[in-house]
PALO-678645 format. One line per 4 residues: their letters; for each residue x, y, z of C-alpha. Coordinates in steps of 0.02 Angstrom, whole numbers. Example, Ala and Ser with C-alpha at 12.3 -4.5 7.8 and 13.67 -1.06 7.14 Angstrom:
2
AS	615 -225 390 ~ 684 -53 357
//
This chain:
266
XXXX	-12145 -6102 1201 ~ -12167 -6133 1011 ~ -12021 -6224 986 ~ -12048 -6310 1129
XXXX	-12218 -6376 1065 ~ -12128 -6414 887 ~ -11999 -6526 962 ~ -12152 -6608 1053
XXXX	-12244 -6620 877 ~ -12079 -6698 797 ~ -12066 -6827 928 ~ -12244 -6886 919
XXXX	-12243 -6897 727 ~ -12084 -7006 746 ~ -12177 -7117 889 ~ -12299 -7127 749
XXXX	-12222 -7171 603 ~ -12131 -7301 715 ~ -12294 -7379 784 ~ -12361 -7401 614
XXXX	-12204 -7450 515 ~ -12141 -7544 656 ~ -12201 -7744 566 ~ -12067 -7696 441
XXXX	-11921 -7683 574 ~ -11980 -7867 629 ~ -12019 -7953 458 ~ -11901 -7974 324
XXXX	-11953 -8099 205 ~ -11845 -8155 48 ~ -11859 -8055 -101 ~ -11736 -8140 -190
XXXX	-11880 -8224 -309 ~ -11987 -8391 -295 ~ -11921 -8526 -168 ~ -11889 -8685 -287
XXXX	-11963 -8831 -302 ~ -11922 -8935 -154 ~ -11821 -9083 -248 ~ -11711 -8958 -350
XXXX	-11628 -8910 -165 ~ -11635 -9070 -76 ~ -11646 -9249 -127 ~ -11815 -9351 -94
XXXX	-11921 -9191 -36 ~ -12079 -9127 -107 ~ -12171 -8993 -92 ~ -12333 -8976 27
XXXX	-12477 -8841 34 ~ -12505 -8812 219 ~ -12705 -8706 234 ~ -12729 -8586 363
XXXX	-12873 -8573 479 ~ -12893 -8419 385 ~ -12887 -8466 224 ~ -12715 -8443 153
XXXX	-12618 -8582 73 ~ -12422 -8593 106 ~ -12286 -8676 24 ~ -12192 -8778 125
XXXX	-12073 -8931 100 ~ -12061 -9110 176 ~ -11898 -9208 206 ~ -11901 -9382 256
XXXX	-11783 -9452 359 ~ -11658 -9577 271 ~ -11535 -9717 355 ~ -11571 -9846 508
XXXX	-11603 -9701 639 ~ -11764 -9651 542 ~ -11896 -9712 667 ~ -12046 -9579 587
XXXX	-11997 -9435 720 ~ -12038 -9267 628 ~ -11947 -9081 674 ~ -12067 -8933 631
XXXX	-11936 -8796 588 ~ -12012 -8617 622 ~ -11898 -8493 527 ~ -11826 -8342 623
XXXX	-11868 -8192 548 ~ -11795 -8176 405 ~ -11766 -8279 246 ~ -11868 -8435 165
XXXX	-11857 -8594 181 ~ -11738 -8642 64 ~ -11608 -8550 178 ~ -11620 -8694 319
XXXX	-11624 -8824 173 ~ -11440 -8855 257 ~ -11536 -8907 412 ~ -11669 -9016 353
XXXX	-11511 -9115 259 ~ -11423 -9128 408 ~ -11567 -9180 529 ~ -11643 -9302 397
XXXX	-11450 -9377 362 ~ -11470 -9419 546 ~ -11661 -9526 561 ~ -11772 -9365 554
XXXX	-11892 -9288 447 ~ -11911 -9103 434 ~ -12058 -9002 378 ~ -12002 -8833 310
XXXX	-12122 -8704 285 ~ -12138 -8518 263 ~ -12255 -8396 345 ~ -12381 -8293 266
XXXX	-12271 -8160 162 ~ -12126 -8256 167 ~ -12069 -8376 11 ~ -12186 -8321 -112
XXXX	-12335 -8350 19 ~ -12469 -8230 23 ~ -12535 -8121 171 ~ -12426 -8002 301
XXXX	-12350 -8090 440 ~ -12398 -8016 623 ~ -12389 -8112 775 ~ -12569 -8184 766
XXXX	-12558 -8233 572 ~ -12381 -8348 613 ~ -12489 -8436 770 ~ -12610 -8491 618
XXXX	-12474 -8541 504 ~ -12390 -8640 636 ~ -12557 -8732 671 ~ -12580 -8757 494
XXXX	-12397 -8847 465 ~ -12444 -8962 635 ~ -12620 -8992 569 ~ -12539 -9062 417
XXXX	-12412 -9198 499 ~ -12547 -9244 586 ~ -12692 -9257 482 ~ -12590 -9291 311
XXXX	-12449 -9374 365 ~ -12510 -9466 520 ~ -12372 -9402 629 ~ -12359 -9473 793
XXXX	-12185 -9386 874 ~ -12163 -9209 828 ~ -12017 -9126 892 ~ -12044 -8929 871
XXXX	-11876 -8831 835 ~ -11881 -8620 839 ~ -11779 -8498 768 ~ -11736 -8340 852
XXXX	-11905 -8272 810 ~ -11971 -8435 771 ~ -11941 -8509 954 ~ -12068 -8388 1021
XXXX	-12197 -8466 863 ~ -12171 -8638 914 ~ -12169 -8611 1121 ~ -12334 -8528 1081
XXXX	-12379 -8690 990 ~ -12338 -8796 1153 ~ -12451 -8703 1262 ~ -12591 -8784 1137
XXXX	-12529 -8944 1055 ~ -12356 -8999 1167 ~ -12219 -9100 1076 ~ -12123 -9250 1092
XXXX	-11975 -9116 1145 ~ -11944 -8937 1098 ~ -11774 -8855 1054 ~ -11759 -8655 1061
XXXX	-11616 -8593 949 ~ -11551 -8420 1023 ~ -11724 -8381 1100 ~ -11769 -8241 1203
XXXX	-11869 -8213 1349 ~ -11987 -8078 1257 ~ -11977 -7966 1100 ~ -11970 -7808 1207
XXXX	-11819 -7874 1293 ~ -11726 -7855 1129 ~ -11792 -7696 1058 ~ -11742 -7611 1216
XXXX	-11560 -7665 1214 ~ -11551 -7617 1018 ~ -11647 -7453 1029 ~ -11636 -7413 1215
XXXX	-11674 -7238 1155 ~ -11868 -7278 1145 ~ -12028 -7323 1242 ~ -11999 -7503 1173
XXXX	-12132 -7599 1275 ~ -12249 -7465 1268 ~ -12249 -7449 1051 ~ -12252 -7618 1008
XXXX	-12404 -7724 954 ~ -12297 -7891 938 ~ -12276 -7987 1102 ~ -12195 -8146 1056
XXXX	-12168 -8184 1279 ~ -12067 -8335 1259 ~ -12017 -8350 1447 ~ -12215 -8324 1491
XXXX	-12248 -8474 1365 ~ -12129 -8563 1437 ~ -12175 -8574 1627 ~ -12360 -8650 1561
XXXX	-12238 -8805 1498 ~ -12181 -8970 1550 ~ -12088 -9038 1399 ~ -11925 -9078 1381
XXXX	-11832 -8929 1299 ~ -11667 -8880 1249 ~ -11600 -8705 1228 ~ -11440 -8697 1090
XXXX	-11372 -8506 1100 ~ -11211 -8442 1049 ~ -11104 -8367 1177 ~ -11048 -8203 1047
XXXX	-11219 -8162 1002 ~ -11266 -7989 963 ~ -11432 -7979 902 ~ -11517 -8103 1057
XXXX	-11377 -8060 1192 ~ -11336 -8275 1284 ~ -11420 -8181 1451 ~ -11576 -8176 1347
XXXX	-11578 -8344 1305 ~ -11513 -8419 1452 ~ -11667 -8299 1551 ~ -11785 -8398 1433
XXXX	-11719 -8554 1483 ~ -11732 -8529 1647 ~ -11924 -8481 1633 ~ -11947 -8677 1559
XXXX	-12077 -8766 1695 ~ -12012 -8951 1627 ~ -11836 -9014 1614 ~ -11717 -8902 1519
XXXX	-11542 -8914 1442 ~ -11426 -8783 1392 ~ -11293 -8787 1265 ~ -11197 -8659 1234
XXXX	-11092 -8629 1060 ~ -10951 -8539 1088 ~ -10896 -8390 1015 ~ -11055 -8401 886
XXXX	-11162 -8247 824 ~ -11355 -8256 788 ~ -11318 -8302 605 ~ -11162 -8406 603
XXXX	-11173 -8578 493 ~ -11129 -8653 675 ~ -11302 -8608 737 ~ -11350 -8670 557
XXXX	-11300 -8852 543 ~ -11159 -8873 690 ~ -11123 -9019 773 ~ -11169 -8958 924
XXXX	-11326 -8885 838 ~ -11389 -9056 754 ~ -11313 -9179 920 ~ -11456 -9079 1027
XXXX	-11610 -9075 917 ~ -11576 -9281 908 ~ -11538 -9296 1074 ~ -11719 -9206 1089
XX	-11796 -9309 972 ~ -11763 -9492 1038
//
């Protein structure tokens, strides 16, 4: 009967200390030191402050489009969950080198930034990084592109504000989804306080999107992604990299990769 009740008193300190240490299983922010000034890492960008509804300022970086494709169409890059920005400077070359600017920016405890990222703080740093093509730059065609994590961020953002297009790299369908397949030993669903319900996001929209997803990935399984895609209420395309994990250059700056967010974009 005792050790009964001590088992019982072991498992719900562990449910515990996973409730409440669970942000730093989602979250990994660079700790490599400051993120560098945007023109040391790629040619003709600066560096922006993006403000938050609730107060925070975030670095961020703009890259204007270069060459005769460049007809003002900007991507909004929403990081995945871990790294800066300066990791997907490869990306904003690559998409720029092709017509289109890129805003790059970090969330709240990423890159230097202050504040803890949660699931409600990146919705108001996404917000903040549209108000700003908008309202600084005069953006007219925004094309949002997500990250793993980051697709959930910006399909949250086209509930609100839709875009020109919006292209979902290795997406899933909700965050539970992928805790239960990597700890199917726990009451995933039931101990987590981040949502992120990309396939519930994207049934409430109409715009074109793409989903890019590698066919050998093993932290967001392809059924995942293609599950998402199949939630989309607008037009949808899939495109399927093969034989690419979650973190392969591929799903980085691959022709396939760069082909569909400008095919999305014009």
């Amino acid at each position: 009967m005792l050790v009964g009740a001590g088992v019982v008193a072991v498992a719900a300190l562990c449910l515990a200390g996973l409730w409440a240490g669970q942000r730093a299983l989602i979250y990994h922010p660079q700790t490599g030191g400051p993120v560098p000034p945007a023109a040391d890492v790629l040619p003709g960008a600066r560096d922006v402050t993006l403000r938050t509804a609730d107060g925070l300022e975030l670095g961020a970086w703009f890259v204007p489009g270069r060459g005769p494709g460049a007809d003002g169409t900007v991507v909004l890059v929403a990081n995945g969950n871990a790294g800066d920005r300066s990791v997907r400077a490869p990306l904003a070359a690559a998409l720029a080198a092709r017509g289109l600017s890129v805003l790059l920016f970090d969330y709240r405890g990423y890159g230097g930034n202050p504040g803890t990222p949660t699931e409600d703080g990146l919705a108001l740093d996404v917000r903040a990084a549209r108000t700003w093509l908008v309202d600084e730059l005069g953006a007219q065609r925004i094309v949002y592109y997500g990250e793993s994590l980051g697709a959930a961020v910006v399909t949250e953002l086209a509930t609100e504000h839709p875009p020109v297009g919006l292209l979902l790299r290795s997406p899933f369908t909700e965050l539970a989804d992928v805790g239960r397949l990597h700890y199917p030993f726990l009451p995933v669903r039931l101990l987590l306080r981040e949502r992120y319900p990309v396939a519930e996001g994207l049934r409430r929209i109409s715009v074109p999107t793409t989903v890019v997803y590698g066919s050998a990935d093993r932290m967001v399984p392809p059924e995942l992604s293609r599950a998402a895609a199949a939630a989309a209420a607008g037009p949808v395309r899939l495109v399927e990299v093969t034989g690419a994990d979650h973190n392969d250059p591929v799903l980085l700056t691959g022709r396939e990769l760069i082909d569909a967010v400008v095919a999305v974009a014009r």
